[in-house]
N, C-alpha and C positions, 0 to 999 in steps of 0.2 A: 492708139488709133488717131488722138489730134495728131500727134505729132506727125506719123506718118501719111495723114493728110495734107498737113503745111507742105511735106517736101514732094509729094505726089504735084500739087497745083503750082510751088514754085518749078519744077520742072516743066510742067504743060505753058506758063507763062513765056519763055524762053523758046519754045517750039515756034513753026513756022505757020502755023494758023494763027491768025490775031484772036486774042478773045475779046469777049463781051460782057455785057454784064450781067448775063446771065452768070455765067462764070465764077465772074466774081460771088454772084450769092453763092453758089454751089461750094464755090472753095472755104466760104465763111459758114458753112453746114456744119463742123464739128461744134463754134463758138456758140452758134446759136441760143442754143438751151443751156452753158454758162452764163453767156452774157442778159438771157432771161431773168434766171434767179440774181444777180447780183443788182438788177432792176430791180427786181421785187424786195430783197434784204434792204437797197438803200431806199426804197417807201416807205418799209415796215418802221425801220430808224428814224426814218426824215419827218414824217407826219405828225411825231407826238411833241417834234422841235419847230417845224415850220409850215406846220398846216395841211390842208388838202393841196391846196392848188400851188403852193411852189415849189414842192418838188416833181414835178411835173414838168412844168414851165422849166425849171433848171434843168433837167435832161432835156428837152427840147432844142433848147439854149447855148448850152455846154458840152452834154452830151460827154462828158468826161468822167469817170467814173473814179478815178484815183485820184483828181481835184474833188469834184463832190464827198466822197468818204473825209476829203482832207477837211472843209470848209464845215460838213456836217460835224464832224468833232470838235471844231473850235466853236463853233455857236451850243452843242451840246455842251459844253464845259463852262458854257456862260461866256465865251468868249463874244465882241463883236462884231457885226458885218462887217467892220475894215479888216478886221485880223483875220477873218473868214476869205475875204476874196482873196486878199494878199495870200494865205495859206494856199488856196487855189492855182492863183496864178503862179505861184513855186513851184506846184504841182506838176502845172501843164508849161512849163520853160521847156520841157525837153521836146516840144513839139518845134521848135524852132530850127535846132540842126537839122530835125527829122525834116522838117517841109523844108530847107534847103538841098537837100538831098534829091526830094522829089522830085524838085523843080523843075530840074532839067528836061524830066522825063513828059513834063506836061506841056500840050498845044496853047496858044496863042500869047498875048500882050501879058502884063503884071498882075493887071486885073482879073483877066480870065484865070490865069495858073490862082492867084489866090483866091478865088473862089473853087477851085477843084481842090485846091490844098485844105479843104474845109475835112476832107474825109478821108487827114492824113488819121490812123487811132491808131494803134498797140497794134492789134492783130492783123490790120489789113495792109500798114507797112511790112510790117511778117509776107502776108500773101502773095503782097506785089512786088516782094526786091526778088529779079530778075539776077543780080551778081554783077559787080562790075559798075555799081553806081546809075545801074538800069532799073525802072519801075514799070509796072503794067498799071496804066492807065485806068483802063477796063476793071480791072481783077480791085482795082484798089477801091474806084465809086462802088463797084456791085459792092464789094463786101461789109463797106459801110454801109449803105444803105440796106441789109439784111439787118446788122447789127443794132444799127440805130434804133430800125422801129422794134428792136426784142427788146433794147435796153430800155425804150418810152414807153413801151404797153406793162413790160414790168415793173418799173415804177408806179406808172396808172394801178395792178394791181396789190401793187403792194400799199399803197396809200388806202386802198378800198377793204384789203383784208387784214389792214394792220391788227385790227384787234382781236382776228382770231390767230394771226402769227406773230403773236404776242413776243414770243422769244427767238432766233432766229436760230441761235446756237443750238436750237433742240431739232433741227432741221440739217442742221449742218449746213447751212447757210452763210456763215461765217468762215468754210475751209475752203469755200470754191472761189475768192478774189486770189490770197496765194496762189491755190493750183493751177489758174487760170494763167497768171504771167509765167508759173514755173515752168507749164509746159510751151511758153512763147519761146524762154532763156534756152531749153536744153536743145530746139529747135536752132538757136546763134548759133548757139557754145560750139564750134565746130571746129577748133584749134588751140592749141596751147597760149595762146595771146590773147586770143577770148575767154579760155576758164579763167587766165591769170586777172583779168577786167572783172569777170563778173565775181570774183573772190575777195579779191581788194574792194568794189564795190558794197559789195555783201558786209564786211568789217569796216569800213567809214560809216555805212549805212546805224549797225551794232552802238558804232562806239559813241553816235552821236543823238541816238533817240531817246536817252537818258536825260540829256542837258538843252537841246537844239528845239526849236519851234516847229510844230508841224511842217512840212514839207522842207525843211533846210535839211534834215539829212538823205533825203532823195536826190537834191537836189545835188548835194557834198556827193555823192554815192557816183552820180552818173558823169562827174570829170574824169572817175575812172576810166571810163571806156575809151579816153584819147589814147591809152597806150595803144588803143588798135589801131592810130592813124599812123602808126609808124612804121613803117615797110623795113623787111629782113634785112 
């Protein structure tokens, strides 16, 4: 059902009505209640490492969900706040091609685009690629801004109920960050130059979480994807 929701609203994007951002929330309606509980799982983790009130502030903040899991494990391991943000920001590098990509697709000066490039995430790049190096505008703020306040209120409660969800695995709480991107991947994967990226990815990602520092085999993983820049 996500998935065939992703390609329901990437078609409607491409249509000749402009959308809005209503839209956009609508189209981010399957994430929703994913991106909920994965709020609530990194509370329930985060609170007994850094308290009430910063993981809150950091979804707020960051709003990044596959840097915070990264930076929550290295302070969980005893690691420090430098090796924590630095693990972060490895995390979130991949937003960089992504928000050049956007860019184009975004109204006014440097300034403006990068403040609208704020609510470049995972899913709502998903929502809003139009084909063709096109974005929907609309489709991309709504669906962040749906996202956002699921993944901040679920934080909020997972910090509040950490101690009755004590364990998160017995919730299956723990299978819904995989499932979550698997069904973003199967959503790309829509050519033989894309499963070969997301395969080769998948084995740099394997070969390197054995020996490599939090976020460096994500990071190693996702140079695969250049083979897609290469036209037949």
């Amino acid at each position: 059902m996500v998935i065939s929701e992703f390609g329901n609203y990437n078609e409607a994007a491409g249509g000749r009505e402009p959308s809005r951002l209503r839209d956009g929330v609508r189209a981010a309606a399957p994430v929703i209640v994913p991106t909920l509980v994965l709020g609530i799982s990194f509370g329930v983790l985060a609170e007994p490492v850094m308290g009430e009130i910063a993981p809150v502030v950091m979804s707020v903040v960051v709003f990044a969900g596959s840097a915070q899991f990264a930076a929550l494990s290295v302070l969980a391991a005893g690691g420090g706040a430098g090796a924590a943000i630095a693990s972060g920001l490895l995390m979130n590098a991949r937003f960089l091609p992504m928000g050049f990509a956007v860019g184009a697709s975004l109204p006014g000066g440097p300034v403006a685009r990068g403040a609208q490039g704020q609510a470049v995430v995972d899913a709502s790049f998903v929502l809003a690629n139009r084909g063709g190096g096109r974005f929907d505008r609309q489709l991309l703020i709504g669906a962040t801004l749906a996202q956002g306040a699921a993944w901040i209120v679920g934080t909020g409660v997972g910090v509040v109920g950490g101690a009755t969800i004590a364990e998160p695995e017995r919730f299956g709480l723990d299978a819904i960050f995989p499932a979550f991107y698997l069904a973003l991947l199967v959503e790309e994967v829509r050519s033989r130059r894309a499963a070969a990226a997301a395969v080769l990815g998948a084995a740099v990602a394997l070969a390197l979480l054995p020996v490599a520092p939090p976020g460096v085999p994500i990071i190693a993983a996702s140079a695969a994807a250049l083979i897609g820049l290469r036209r037949p």
